[in-house]
N, C-alpha and C positions, 0 to 999 in steps of 0.2 A: 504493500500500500504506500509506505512512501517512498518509491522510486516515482508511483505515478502522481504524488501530492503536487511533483516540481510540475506536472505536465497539463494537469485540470485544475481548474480553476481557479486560479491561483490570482487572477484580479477581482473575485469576487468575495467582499466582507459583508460582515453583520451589515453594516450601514447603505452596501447600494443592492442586498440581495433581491428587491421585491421588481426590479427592471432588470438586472443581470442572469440570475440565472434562468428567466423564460426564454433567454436570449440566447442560450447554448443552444446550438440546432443540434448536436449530435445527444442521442439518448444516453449514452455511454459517459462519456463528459458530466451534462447535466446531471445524472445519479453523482456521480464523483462528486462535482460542485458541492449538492449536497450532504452528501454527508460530510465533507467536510466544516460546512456550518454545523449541521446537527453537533457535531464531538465539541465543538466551541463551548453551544447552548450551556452547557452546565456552570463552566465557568465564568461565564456572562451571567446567570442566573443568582450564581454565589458572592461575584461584586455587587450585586445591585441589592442584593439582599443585605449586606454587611452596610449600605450605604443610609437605605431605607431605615435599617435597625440605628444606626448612628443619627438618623433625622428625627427619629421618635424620641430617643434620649435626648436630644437636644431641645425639641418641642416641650418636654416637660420641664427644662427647665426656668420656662417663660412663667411670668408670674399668672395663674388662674388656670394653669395645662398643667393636673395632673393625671396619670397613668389612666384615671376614667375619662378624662375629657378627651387626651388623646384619641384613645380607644373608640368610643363614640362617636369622635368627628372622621376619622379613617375607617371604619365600617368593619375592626378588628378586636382579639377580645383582648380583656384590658391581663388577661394570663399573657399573652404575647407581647402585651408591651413593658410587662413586670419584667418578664424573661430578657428584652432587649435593655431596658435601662440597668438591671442590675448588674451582669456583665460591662458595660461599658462605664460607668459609674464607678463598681469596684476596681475598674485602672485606672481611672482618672485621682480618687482616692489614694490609690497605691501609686501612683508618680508623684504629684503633690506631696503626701504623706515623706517621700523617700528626702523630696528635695530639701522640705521646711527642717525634718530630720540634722540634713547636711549644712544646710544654714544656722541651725542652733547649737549642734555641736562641735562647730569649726568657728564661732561667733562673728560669724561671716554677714550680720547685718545688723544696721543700728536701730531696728524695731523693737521693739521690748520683748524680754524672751516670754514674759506671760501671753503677750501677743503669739508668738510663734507657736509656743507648748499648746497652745488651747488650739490652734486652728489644727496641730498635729492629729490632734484627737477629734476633731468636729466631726459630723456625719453630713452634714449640710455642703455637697461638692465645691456650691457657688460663696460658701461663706470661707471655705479652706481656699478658693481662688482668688477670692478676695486679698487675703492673707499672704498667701502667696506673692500676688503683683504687690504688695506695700510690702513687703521686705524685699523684693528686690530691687523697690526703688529707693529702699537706705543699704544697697549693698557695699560690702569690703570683699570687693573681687579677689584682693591682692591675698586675702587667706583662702582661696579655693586653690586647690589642682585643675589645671585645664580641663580633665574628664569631670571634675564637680560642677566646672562652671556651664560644662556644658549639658550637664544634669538638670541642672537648677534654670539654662531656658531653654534647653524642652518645654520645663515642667511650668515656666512662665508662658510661655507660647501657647499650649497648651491651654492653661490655665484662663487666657487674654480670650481663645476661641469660646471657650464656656460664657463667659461674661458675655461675651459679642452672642452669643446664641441665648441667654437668658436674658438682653434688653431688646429681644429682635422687634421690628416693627411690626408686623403679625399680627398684634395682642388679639 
């Protein structure tokens, strides 16, 4: 099969299949064509779904979108969107959690460490982001290791997308 991948269809993608492959006059080819779309489909299928679940978690975290509202407004049950925010939530937590870690015991920022210690521990993702972006905008870079600093923005980066996705225009 892949000696003849190089030979069918090889100009035709997900994106112009609905005009290209009616266009293959030989039957031979056209079968080819497709299935090589078909073998695609799945992993087109499993981006979009990863994409989809990352826009639910971020929809909840708009003020007045939670896990019901979502679920109701998308025509999905609110078990599937438990299942999508938890997962992505529990690593947004666990970056955060690692970075503010690395910033309080390298005393790598002039926040107050009550400030830092409590957002370590928060459950509320957007209030550990919160925390997050104000300490690193009292940072002491010069006590990080290059691999900390670039830990710590990830984990602001990161951090700035939440914020941006929990004041979205949307309401």
């Amino acid at each position: 099969m892949d000696s003849t991948a190089d030979t069918y269809g090889t100009d035709i993608t997900l994106a112009n299949y609905a005009d290209a492959l009616p266009a293959v006059s030989d039957p031979i080819e056209r079968a080819f064509a497709c299935d090589n779309l078909l073998a695609q489909v799945p992993a087109v299928q499993r981006d979009i779904a990863e994409i989809r679940a990352e826009a639910l978690y971020a929809a909840t975290l708009r003020p007045g979108w939670d896990g019901n509202r979502v679920a109701e407004h998308f025509g999905i049950s609110p078990t599937a969107v438990s299942k999508a925010v938890a997962e992505r939530r529990g690593d947004d937590r666990t970056l955060m959690r690692t970075a503010l870690t690395t910033l309080l015991e390298t005393d790598a920022t002039a926040l107050a460490t009550r400030e830092v210690a409590a957002a370590i521990t928060a459950r509320d993702v957007t209030a550990m982001a919160r925390r997050l972006i104000a300490a690193v905008r009292h940072l002491r870079s010069d006590r990080l290791t290059p691999a900390q600093r670039a830990q710590v923005a990830r984990a602001a980066e990161r951090a700035a997308a939440l914020l941006d996705a929990a004041e979205g225009v949307h309401g």
